[in-house]
Backbone as JSON, one array per atom type, in Angstrom:
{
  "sequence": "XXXXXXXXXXXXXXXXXXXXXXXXXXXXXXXXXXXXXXXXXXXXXXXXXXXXXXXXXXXXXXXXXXXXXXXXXXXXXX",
  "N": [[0.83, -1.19, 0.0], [2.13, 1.1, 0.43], [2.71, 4.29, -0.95], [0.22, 3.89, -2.86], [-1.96, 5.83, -4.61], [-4.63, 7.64, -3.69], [-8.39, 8.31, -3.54], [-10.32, 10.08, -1.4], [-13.2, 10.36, -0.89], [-15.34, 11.96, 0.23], [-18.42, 13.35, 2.47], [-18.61, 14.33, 4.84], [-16.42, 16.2, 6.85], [-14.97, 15.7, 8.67], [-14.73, 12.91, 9.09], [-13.46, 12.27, 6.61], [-10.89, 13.55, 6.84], [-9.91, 12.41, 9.16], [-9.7, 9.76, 7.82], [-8.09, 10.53, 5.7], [-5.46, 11.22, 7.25], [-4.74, 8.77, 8.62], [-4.36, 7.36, 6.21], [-2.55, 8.58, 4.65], [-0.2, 8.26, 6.83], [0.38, 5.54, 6.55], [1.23, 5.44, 4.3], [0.36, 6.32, 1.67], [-0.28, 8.06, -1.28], [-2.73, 11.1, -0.86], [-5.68, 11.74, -1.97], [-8.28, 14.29, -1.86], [-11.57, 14.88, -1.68], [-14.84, 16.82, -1.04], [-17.19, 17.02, -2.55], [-18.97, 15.72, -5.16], [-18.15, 16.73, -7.87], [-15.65, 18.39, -6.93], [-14.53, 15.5, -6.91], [-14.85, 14.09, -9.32], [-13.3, 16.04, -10.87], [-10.94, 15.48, -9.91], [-10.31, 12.65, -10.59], [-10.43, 12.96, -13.29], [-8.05, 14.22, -13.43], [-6.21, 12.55, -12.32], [-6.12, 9.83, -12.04], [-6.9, 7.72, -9.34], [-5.73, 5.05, -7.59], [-7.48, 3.92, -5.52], [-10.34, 4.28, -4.49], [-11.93, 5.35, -2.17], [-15.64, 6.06, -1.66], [-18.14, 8.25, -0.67], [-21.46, 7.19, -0.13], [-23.34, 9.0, 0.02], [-22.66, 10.96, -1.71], [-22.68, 14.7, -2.05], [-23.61, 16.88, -5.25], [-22.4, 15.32, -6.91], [-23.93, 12.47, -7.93], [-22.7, 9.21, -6.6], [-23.25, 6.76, -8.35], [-22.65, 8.27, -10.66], [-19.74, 9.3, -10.13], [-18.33, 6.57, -10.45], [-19.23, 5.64, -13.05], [-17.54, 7.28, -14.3], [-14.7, 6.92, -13.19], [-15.35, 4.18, -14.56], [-14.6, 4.6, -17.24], [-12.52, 6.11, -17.63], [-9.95, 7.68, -19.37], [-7.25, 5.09, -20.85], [-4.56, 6.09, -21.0], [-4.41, 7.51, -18.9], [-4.4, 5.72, -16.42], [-3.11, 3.71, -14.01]],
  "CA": [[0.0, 0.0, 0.0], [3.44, 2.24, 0.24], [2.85, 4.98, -2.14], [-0.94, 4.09, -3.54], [-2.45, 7.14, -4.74], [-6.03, 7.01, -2.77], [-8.95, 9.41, -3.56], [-11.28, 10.03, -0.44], [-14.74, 11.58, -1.14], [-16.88, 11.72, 1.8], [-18.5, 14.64, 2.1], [-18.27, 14.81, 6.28], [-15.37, 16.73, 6.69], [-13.95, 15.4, 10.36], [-14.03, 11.75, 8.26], [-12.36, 13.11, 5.31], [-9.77, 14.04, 7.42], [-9.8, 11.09, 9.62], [-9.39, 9.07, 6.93], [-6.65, 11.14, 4.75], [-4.27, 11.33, 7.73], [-4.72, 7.44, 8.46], [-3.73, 6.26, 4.9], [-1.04, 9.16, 5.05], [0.7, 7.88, 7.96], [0.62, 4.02, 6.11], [2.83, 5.86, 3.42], [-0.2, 6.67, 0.76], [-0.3, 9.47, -1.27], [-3.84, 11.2, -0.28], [-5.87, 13.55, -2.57], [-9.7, 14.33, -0.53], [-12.9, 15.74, -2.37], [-15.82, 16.88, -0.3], [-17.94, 16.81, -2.99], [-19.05, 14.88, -6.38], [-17.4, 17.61, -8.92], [-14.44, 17.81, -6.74], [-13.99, 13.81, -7.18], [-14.92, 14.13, -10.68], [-12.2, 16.67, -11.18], [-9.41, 14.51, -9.36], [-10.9, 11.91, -11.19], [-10.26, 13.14, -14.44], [-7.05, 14.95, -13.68], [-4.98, 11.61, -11.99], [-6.93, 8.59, -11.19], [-6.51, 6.88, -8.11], [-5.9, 3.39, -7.83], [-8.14, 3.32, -4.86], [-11.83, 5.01, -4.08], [-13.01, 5.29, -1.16], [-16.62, 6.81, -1.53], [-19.33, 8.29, 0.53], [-22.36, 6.62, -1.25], [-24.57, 9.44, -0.62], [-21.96, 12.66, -1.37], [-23.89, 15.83, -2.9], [-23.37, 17.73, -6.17], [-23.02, 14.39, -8.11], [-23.99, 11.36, -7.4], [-22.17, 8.43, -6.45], [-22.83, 6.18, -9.62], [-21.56, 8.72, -11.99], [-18.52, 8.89, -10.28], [-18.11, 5.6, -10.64], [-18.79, 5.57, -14.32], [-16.69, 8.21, -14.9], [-13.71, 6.03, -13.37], [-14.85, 2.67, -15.84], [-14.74, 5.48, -19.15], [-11.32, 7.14, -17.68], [-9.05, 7.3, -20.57], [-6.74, 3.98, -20.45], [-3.5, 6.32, -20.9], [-4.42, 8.43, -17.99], [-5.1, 4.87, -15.45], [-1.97, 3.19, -13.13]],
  "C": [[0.87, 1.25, 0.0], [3.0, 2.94, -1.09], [1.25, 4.79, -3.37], [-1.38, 5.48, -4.08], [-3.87, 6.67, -4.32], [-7.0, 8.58, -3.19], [-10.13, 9.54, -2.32], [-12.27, 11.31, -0.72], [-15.75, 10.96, -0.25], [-16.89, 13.19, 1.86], [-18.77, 15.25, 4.21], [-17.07, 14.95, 6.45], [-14.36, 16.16, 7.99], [-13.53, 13.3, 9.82], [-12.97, 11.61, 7.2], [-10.97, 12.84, 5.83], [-9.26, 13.19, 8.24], [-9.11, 10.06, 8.3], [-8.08, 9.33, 6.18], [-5.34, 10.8, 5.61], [-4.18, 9.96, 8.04], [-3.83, 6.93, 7.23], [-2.62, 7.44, 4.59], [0.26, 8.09, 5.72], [0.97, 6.28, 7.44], [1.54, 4.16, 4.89], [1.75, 6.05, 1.57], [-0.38, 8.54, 0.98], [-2.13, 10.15, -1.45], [-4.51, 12.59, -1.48], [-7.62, 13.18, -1.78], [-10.42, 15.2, -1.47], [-13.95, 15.77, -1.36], [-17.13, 16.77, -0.96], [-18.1, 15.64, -4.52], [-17.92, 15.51, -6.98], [-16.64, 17.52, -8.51], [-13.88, 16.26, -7.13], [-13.83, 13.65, -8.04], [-13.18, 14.87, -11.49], [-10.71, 16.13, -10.78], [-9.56, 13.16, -10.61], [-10.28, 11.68, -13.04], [-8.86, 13.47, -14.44], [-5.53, 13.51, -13.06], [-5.93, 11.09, -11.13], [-6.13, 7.86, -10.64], [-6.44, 5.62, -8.32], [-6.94, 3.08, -6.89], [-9.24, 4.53, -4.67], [-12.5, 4.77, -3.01], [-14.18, 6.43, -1.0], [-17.65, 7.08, -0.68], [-20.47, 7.26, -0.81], [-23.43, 7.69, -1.68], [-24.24, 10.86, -0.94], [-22.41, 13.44, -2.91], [-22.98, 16.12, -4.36], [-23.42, 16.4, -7.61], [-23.15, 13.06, -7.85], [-22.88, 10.09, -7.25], [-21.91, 7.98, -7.97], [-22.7, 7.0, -10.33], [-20.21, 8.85, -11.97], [-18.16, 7.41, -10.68], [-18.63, 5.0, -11.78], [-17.89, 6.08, -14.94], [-15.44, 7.44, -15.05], [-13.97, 4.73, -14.46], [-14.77, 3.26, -16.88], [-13.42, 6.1, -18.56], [-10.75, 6.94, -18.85], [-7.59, 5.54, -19.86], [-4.79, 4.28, -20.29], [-3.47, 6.98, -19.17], [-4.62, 7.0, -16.43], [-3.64, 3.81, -14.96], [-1.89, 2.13, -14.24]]
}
């Protein structure tokens, strides 16, 4: 898990943060969205190998992120 890139989208901010500094401290590198669009935008810009999602976080729903990641481009994906 040294060095994963991890995207955390939960949109309660004291989890978020819980969470980020956790998989920090295990030696992953941490990017955090509070909302859909944020996730979307990480999403698009350097996909994570790992997702940990809220299921019910605002602005865009869950399952589109999680189409978005199975349509990422295949150059842009670990």
């Amino acid at each position: 898990m040294q060095g994963a890139r991890i995207l955390v989208a939960v949109h309660e901010p004291a989890l978020r943060g819980s969470l980020k500094v956790a998989l920090q401290l295990a030696g992953c590198l941490v990017a955090e969205a509070g909302n859909g669009k944020e996730a979307l935008g990480i999403l698009r810009e350097e996909p994570p190998q790992l997702l940990l999602l809220d299921l019910e976080i605002p602005a865009v729903g869950s399952i589109a992120i999680l189409a978005e990641m199975r349509i990422a481009p295949a150059h842009k994906r670990p």
